[in-house]
Structures are given as C-alpha cells and as structure tokens.
C-alpha positions as CSV (number, residue, x, y, z in Angstrom):
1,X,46.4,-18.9,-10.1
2,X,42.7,-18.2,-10.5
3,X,41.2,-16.9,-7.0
4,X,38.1,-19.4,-6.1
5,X,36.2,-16.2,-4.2
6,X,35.7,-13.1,-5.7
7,X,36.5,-10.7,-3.4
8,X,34.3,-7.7,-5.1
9,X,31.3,-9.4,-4.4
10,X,32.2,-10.4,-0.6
11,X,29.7,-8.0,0.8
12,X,26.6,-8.4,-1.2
13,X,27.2,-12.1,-0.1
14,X,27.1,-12.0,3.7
15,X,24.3,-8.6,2.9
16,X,21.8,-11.4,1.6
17,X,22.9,-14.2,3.4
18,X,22.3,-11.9,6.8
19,X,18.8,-10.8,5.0
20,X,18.1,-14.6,3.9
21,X,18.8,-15.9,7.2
22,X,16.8,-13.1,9.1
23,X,14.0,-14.0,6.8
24,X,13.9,-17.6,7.1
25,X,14.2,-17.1,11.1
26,X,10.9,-14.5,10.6
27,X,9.3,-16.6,8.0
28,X,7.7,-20.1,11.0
29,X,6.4,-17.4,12.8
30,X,4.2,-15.2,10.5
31,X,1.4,-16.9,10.5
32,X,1.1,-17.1,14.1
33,X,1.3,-13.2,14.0
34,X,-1.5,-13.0,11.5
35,X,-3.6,-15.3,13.9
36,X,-2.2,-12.5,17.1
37,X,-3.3,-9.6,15.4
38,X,-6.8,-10.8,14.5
39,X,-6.8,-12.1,11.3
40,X,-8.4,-15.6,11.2
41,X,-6.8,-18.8,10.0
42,X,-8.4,-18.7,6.3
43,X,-7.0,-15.3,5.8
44,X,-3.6,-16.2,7.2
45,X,-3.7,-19.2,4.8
46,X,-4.7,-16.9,1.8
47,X,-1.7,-14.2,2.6
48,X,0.4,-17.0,3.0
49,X,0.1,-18.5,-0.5
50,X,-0.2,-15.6,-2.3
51,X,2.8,-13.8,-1.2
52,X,5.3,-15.9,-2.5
53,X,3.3,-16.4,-5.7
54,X,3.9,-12.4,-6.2
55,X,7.4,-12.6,-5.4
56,X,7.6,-15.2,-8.3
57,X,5.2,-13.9,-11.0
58,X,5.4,-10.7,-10.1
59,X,9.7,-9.8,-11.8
60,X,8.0,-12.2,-14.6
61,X,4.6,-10.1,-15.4
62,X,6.0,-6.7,-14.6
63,X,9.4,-7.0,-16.2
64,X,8.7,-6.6,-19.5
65,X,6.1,-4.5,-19.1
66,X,8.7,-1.7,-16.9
67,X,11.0,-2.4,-19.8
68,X,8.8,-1.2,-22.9
C-alpha cells in the first residue's frame, strides 16, 4: 500500500509551517512598528509594498543571473 505522508519530509513540514505561522502572527503588526519606531505612515506604506514585491521578483531576476 502506498503511504499518503512521506515520512522523510515530516520535519521540513512542521519547520515552515512553525516559520509560516510565526510570520503571519508578526506580519498585522509590522506596520504599527514602523509607525513606533518613527517612520511615518508613507514610508511604512512604501516598505510594505515593496518587500513582498522583492520576495517575488527577486528568485526570478537573480536566479539566472547566480546560475550563469
């Protein structure tokens, strides 16, 4: 019978589940620790949009260039 879970990757899954879920708990709040530490709402708003737009360009740009 073929097993539904595979056991080798049991620990990478609850590693970024823990991670995922410790970043999504984080994630409401940033902003409001931009505004604590001084920043004002226009920069908090910039840093807000840009840094997921680097977590999804950035693999696509840099990728190919890392593997030339």
């Amino acid at each position: 019978m073929k097993e539904i879970v595979n056991k080798n990757l049991i620990t990478l899954k609850c590693v970024l589940f823990c991670f995922l879920s410790g970043i999504g708990c984080i994630f409401p709040f940033l902003s409001l620790h931009m505004l604590s530490v001084g920043l004002d709402k226009g920069e908090a708003r910039l840093i807000t949009i840009i840094s997921p737009c680097i977590a999804l360009l950035g693999p696509a740009v840099l990728g190919p260039l890392i593997d030339k």
